[in-house]
Steps between C-alpha positions, in 0.01 A plus 500: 500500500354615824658778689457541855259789512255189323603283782431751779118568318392120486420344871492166334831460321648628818349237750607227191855584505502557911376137453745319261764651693377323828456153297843588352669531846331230658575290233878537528446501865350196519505268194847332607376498854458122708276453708662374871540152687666530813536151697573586852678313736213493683279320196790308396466314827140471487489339169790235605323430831200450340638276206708309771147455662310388195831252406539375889856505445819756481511665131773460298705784327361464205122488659535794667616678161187282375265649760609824432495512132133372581369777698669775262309306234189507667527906578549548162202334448284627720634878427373447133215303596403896682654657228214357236251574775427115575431612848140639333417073400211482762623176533824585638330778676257257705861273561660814635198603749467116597860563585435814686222385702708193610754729609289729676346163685835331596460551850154375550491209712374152447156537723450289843145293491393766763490786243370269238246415735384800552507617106242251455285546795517875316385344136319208576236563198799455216548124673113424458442148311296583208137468492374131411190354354304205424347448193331325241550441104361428199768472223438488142760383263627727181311264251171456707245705488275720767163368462252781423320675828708247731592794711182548587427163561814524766343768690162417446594091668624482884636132400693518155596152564244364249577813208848398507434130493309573151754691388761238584650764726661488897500760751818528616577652831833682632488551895756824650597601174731818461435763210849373400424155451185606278660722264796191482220271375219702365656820405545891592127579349347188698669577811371862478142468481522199737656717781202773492221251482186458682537214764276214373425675139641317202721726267520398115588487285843605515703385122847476454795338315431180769143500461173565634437581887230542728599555867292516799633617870400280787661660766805701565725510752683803664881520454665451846835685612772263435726378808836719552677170489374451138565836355828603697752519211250702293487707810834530521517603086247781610707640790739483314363721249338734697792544742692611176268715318493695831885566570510547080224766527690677816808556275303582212368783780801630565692529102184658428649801666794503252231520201313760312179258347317700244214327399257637203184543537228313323368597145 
C-alpha cells in the first residue's frame, strides 16, 4: 500500500489523482444535467405569426401547440446536429455562408437601367460576340480511309475540286461559324487546332471517335460588342454580383478586426 510520503515523491501519480478527482466532480456535477429550451413570449409569437402566415388563416389551439412542439423539435435537432460537429459538412458550410452573404446583401437595391448602363459601358469586352469564321471541310468517315500523300496533294492543288471528285469526296463549307458550334459537331481536338490555324492553310488530319478532318480557314471575322439591349439581364446578373462581393468584402474588413489569423508558413 502506498503511504503518502510515496505520493508526495511521484509528480505523476499526483497530477493522476488531481485529475480523476476533477472528472469525478464534474461528473456528478454534470451527468444529470439538461441542457435548456426557453420559448419566449417573444418567439412564441414569432413562430404563430409566421405559421398563421404560411397557413393564411387563424391557428387553432391545437396548431399552435403543433407549431410549437415543431420548433422545440427542430432545436433539438439542430443543437445535436452542432453537437456531432455537422456544422464542419462543407456542404452545410457553403449553405450557411450562401446564407450569410444573402444576409449581408439584403439591402442592395434592384439597379435602375442608368447604373446598368453604365456597368457595361465599364465592361464592354465581357459582352463581345465571339470570334467567327468561315471555313472549309473535308470529312472522312470512320470506315474510309485517308488516301496515302493526299495531304500533300491538298496543299500542293489551289482547286481540290477535282481530288475530291476522285475520291468521291465534297467540300463542305460553314460561313460565321463560332468555336462552339465546331467543337458541337467536330469535337474539342478539331475545334482546337482549327481556332489557331493559318488563314487559307489546310489542317489535317485531325482523327477522332467521329472521324477524319481536314479544316481550312477562309476568313475570320472579329467578334463585335453585343447591343446593351441584348445582354441587359446578364448585365444585371453581373451587377448584381459585383455590387455584393463589394459590400461582403467591406464587412469581411471590418470582423477582421475581431480576429487573430495565424497562417503557417510554407514548407
Amino acid at each position: 500500500m502506498l503511504s503518502l510520503r510515496h505520493v508526495k515523491q511521484e509528480p505523476l501519480l499526483i497530477f493522476m489523482l488531481i485529475a480523476v478527482t476533477l472528472f469525478a466532480v464534474d461528473y456528478c456535477l454534470n451527468h444529470n444535467k439538461k441542457a435548456e429550451i426557453t420559448i419566449t413570449s417573444t418567439t412564441r409569437m414569432a413562430i404563430l405569426s409566421q405559421e398563421k402566415e404560411l397557413k393564411g388563416t387563424a391557428l387553432a389551439p391545437e396548431e399552435e401547440i403543433n407549431a410549437i412542439n415543431a420548433y422545440v423539435d427542430n432545436k433539438i435537432l439542430l443543437d445535436e446536429a452542432l453537437r456531432l460537429g455537422l456544422d464542419n459538412d462543407r456542404t452545410i458550410q457553403a449553405a450557411l455562408l450562401r446564407k450569410c452573404r444573402a444576409i449581408l446583401t439584403a439591402s442592395l437595391q434592384e439597379p435602375t437601367d442608368a447604373q446598368l448602363e453604365v456597368y457595361y459601358a465599364e465592361h464592354t469586352n465581357e459582352y463581345m460576340s465571339p470570334v467567327m469564321l468561315d471555313i472549309d471541310q473535308i470529312y472522312f468517315s470512320g470506315d474510309k480511309k485517308v488516301p496515302e500523300n493526299f495531304e500533300i496533294e491538298l496543299q500542293r492543288l489551289e482547286n481540290s475540286d477535282l481530288l475530291l471528285k476522285d475520291l468521291q469526296l465534297s467540300l463542305v463549307k460553314f460561313p460565321k461559324i463560332s468555336e462552339q458550334e465546331i467543337m458541337a459537331r467536330m469535337g474539342k481536338d478539331v475545334s482546337d487546332a482549327t481556332m489557331k490555324a493559318s488563314q487559307g492553310k489546310w489542317v489535317g488530319p485531325m482523327n477522332n471517335v467521329r472521324g477524319t478532318f481536314f479544316i481550312r480557314v477562309v476568313a475570320s471575322h472579329k467578334g463585335e460588342v453585343r447591343p446593351f439591349a441584348e445582354v441587359k439581364r446578364y448585365v444585371r446578373d453581373a451587377w448584381f454580383n459585383a455590387n455584393q462581393n463589394k459590400i461582403v468584402q467591406q464587412q469581411i474588413a471590418s470582423l477582421k478586426a475581431n480576429y487573430k489569423i495565424n497562417i503557417a508558413a510554407e514548407e
